[in-house]
N, C-alpha and C positions, 0 to 999 in steps of 0.2 A: 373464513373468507380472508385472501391475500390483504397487502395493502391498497394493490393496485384496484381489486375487485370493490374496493370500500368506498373509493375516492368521489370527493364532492367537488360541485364548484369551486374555484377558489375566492376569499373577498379578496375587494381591491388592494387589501393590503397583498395579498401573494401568499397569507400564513396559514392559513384555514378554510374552512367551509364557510360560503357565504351567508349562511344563517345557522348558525348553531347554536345550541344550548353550551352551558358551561361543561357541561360533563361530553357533552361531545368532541368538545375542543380539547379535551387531555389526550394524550398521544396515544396514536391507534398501535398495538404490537401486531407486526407482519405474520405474526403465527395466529391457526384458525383457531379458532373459540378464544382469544385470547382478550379481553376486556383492557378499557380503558384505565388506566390510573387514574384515583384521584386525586393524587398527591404532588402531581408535574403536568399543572396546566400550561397551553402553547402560551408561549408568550405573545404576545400582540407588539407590534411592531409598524414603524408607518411603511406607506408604499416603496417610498425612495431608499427604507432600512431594507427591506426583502430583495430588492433588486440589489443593492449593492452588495450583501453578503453570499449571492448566489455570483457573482463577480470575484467578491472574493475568497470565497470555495474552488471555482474554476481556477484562478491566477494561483494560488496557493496550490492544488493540486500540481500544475503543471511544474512545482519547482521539486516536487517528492523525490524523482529520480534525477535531474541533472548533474546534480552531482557525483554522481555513481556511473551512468552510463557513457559520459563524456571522459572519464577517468577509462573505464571500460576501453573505448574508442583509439586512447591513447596511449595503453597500459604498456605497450611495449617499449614507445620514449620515455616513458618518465621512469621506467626501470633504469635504459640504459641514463639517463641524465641523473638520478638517485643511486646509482648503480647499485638496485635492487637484487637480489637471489630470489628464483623461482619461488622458492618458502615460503621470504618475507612478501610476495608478491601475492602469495597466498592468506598473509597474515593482514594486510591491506583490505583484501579482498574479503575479512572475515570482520574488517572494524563496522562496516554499515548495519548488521545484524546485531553484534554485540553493544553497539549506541543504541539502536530501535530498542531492544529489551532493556538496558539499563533507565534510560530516561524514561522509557514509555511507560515503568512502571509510577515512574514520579509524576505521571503526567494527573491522572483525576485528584491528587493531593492539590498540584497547582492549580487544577482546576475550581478544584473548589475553595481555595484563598483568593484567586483575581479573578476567576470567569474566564472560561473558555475561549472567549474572544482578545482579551487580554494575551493567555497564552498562546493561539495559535500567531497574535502580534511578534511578540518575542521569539516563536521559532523562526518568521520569515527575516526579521531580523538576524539572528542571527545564521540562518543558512546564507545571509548575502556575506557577514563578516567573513565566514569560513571560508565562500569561495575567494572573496576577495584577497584573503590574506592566506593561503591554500599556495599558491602560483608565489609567492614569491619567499618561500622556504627554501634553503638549498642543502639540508639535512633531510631525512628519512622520518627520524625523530618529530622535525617542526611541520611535518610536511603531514604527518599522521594524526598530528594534534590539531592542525587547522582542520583538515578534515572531519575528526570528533565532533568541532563545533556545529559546523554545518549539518551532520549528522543526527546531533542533539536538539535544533532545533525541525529535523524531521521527523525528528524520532516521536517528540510532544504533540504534533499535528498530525504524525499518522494516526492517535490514538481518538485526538479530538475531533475528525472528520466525522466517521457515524456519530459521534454524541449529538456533533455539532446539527446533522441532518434528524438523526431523531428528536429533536427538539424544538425545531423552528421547523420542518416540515414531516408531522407524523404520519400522515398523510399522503405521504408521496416518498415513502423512503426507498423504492425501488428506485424511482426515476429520478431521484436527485442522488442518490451511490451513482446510479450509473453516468449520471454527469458528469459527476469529479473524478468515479473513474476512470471515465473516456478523457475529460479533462489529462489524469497522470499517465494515463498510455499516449497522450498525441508528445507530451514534455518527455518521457523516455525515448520516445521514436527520434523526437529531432532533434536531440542530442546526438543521438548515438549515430543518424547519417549527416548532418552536418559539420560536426564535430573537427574532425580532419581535414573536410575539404575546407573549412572555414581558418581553419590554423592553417594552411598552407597561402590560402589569398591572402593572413597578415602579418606572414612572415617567414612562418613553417616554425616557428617556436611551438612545442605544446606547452610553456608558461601563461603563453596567450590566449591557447586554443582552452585552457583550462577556466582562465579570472575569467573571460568574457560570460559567461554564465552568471555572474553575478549582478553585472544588467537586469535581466529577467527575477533574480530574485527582488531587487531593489524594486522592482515597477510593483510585487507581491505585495509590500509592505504598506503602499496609500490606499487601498482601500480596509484594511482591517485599520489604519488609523479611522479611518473616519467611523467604521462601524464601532469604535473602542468609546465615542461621543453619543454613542444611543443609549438607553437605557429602557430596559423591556418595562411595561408597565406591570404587569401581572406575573412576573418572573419570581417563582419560591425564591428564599433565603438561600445561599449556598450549602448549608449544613441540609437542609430539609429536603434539598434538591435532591440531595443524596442518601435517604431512607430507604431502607431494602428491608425485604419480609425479613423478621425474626428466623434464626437457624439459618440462612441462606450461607452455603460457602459454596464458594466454586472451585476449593481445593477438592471437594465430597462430587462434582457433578459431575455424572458422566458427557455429556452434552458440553460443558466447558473446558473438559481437554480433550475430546476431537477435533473442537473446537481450536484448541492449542494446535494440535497435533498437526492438524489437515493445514492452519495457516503454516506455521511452521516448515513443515515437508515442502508446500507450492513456496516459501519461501526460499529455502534454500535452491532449490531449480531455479529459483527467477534471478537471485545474486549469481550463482553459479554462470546462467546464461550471459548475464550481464557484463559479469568479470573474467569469462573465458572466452564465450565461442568467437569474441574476433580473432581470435591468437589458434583454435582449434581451424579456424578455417586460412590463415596465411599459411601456417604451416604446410597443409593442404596443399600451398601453392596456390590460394587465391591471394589478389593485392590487398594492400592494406585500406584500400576506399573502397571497392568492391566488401571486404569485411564490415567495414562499418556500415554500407549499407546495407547486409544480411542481418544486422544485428537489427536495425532500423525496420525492417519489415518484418524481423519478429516481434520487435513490442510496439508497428503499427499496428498489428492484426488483432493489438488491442483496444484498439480507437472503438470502431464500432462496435465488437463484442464485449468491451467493458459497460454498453447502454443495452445493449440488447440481453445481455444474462442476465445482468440484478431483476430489468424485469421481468424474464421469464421465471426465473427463480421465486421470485414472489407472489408468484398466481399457481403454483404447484404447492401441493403438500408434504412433498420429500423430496429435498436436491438433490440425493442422492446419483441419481442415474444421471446428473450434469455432472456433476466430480468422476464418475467412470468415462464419460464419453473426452474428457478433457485429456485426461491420461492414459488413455489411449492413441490419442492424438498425439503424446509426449512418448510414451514406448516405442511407436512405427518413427517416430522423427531420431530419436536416439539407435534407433537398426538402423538406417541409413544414415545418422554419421559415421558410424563405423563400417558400413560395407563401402560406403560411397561419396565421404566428406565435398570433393569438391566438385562431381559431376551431378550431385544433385544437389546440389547446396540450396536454392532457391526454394525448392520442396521441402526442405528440412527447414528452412526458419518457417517456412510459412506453419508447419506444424509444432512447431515448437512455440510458436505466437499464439497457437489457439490453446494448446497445451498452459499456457502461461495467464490462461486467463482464468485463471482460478483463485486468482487476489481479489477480482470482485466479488467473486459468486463466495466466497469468503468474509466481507465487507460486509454481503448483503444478508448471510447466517448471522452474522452478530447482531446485528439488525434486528432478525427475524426471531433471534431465541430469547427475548428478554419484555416483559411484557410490560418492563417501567425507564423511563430514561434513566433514571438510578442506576438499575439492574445494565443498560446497553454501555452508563461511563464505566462500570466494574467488569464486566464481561469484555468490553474493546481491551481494557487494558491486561485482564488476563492474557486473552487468547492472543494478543499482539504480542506482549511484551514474554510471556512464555513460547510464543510460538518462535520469537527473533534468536531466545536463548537457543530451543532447538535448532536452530539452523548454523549456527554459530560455527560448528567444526564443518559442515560443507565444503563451504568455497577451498578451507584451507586444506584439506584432502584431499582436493582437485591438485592443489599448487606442488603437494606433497608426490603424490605418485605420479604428476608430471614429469617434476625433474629427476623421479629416480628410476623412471620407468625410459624415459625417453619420448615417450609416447600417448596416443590418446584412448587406449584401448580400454585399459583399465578405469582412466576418469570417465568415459563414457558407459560402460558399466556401472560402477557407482551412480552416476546421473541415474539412469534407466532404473537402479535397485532401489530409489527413494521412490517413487512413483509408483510400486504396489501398497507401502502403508498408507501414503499420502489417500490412494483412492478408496481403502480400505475402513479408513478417518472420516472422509467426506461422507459415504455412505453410513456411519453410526451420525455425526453431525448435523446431517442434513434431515433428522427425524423429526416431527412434525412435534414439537415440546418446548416448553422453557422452563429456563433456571427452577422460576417461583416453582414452574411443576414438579420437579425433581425434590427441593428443598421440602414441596407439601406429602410427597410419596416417600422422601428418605431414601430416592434413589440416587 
């Protein structure tokens, strides 16, 4: 039975069932037959702690992407004002991937010296230094390094979101992924269409059009202050938190690198989109606001579909046939950028936004394969931070056979040719199993 299928009351605190035994309140795994832990009971927490960290799940989500798609929005100023080479613009385009894997691996080490909430504190912190201090580099060099930061502290909260949701709501891990999901798809959407028009009403600088995003992270950062003042009452030790079956490696699971694989590959398409198709569709001869807002209603069309997949995904036994239906949706949008970039431009982001929405239904696999929160902080951070190394040369082989091609022929191919392993991934990934299982059969 899913998680969704399992789900109780909630008590007033918002953390659990309103009457349960101790053994019920350990955290339920999304996968069927899969039994409680007893080694990572919910923490208990008051009313006003539950509501506020689901506040600050939300506000945090919405800062995942700003940084990237507002860059995206603008990428073609800040070449000519950095006076960037298609390459290096390529090499830009390859830093958000190569920070997600590098930090993301340090992320459950941090995790388990301050707690989770400490560091998702410090990433939102520092995603506001970065942008803040992002906009006013006038090298290449200073301008990549701010970015890092901001980055880095993405990088640690992408990892820490399922830990943070299997842990305080075990019980509801479809429907709180798909929160903060839908949460990071509404912040990638409106970056990426207001972005431009917003730099133009204050002043048409994209220095401007770039800091102001650091507003929004700064708002991120008061409410994990205040959840950093709570303290779980029944919350394991950090070391203990972090217990996993004897033998368990997830370098031996098959399950944990499809897991890689499948984030990985939707990875690399969703920076690709990100950091390309406004520049694929001006070329096109569409304007440069008309672009950003193509860009904009491909990663709206992740607002609702980022709520509605994790929970569909977790009332089935194999996701499988959601990861072919998604890229499918990405194959037909990639045939028509290339037969028809700007007469059908509108049809093509709209499939390329449902195609892109394979980050949650991804979210909600790591979720779903691990049957202990131990097992879901080791597994996020695999499959994230392996999956970000994968994607790594993407964007920049977009940037590469751009400018030597001329053209989008070939980058559009390439797009399209990640998208058979990607769904090839999902379908091994999305098998009805976890880790522990694998670790107890030695497969």
């Amino acid at each position: 039975m899913s998680d969704e299928t399992q789900t109780q009351p909630l008590s007033p605190a918002g953390t659990g069932p309103a009457s349960a035994s101790p053994s019920a309140r350990a955290p339920i795994s999304s996968s069927t037959n899969a039994p409680a832990s007893a080694d990572a009971p919910v923490p208990r927490v008051p009313a006003w702690s539950a509501r506020l960290l689901v506040v600050g799940l939300v506000l945090a989500a919405l800062n995942l992407r700003p940084a990237i798609t507002s860059l995206g929005a603008l990428l073609e100023e800040v070449r000519d004002g950095l006076h960037m080479s298609g390459s290096v613009a390529g090499v830009l385009a390859s830093v958000p991937p190569f920070c997600f894997a590098g930090f993301g691996f340090a992320a459950p080490r941090l995790a388990r010296r301050f707690g989770p909430k400490a560091v998702v504190l410090a990433g939102m912190v520092a995603i506001t230094a970065g942008l803040l201090v992002r906009p006013l580099m006038s090298g290449t060099a200073g301008f990549l390094a701010a970015s890092a930061l901001a980055l880095m502290g993405i990088a640690v909260s992408n990892v820490l979101m399922p830990v943070i949701v299997k842990r305080y709501f075990p019980d509801r891990v479809g429907t709180m992924t798909g929160l903060y999901s839908m949460a990071l798809a509404a912040g990638t959407a409106v970056a990426a269409a207001v972005t431009v028009p917003m730099t133009r009403a204050l002043g048409g600088s994209w220095r401007t059009g770039l800091g102001v995003w650091a507003l929004l992270a700064a708002l991120a950062v008061l409410p994990w202050l205040g959840l950093l003042r709570d303290r779980d009452t029944t919350a394991p030790s950090p070391r203990a938190s972090q217990r996993v079956p004897p033998g368990l490696s997830l370098g031996r699971s098959r399950t944990a690198w499809a897991l890689a694989c499948f984030f990985g590959l939707q990875a690399t398409g969703a920076y690709i989109a990100m950091s390309w198709m406004p520049q694929i569709f001006r070329d096109a001869g569409v304007s440069a606001g008309t672009a950003g807002l193509l860009l904009a209603v491909t990663m709206v069309m992740g607002v609702p579909l980022a709520f509605v997949i994790p929970r569909t995904a977790a009332r089935m036994k194999h996701q499988g046939p959601i990861a072919l239906a998604l890229g499918v949706c990405g194959l037909t949008a990639f045939a028509g950028l290339y037969l028809a970039p700007a007469e059908g431009a509108w049809a093509w982001a709209v499939l390329l936004g449902i195609s892109n929405c394979s980050f949650p239904l991804a979210l909600t696999m790591i979720g779903m394969r691990s049957r202990t929160g131990a097992g879901v902080v080791r597994l996020s951070a695999f499959a994230q931070s392996t999956g970000y190394l994968i994607s790594i040369p993407g964007p920049l082989l977009v940037g590469v056979l751009y400018q030597h091609t001329g053209g989008w022929g070939l980058p559009i191919a390439l797009m399209a040719g990640f998208l058979v392993p990607q769904m090839a991934a999902g379908v091994i990934a999305g098998r009805d199993r976890t880790i522990e299982d694998e670790a107890r059969m030695g497969d």
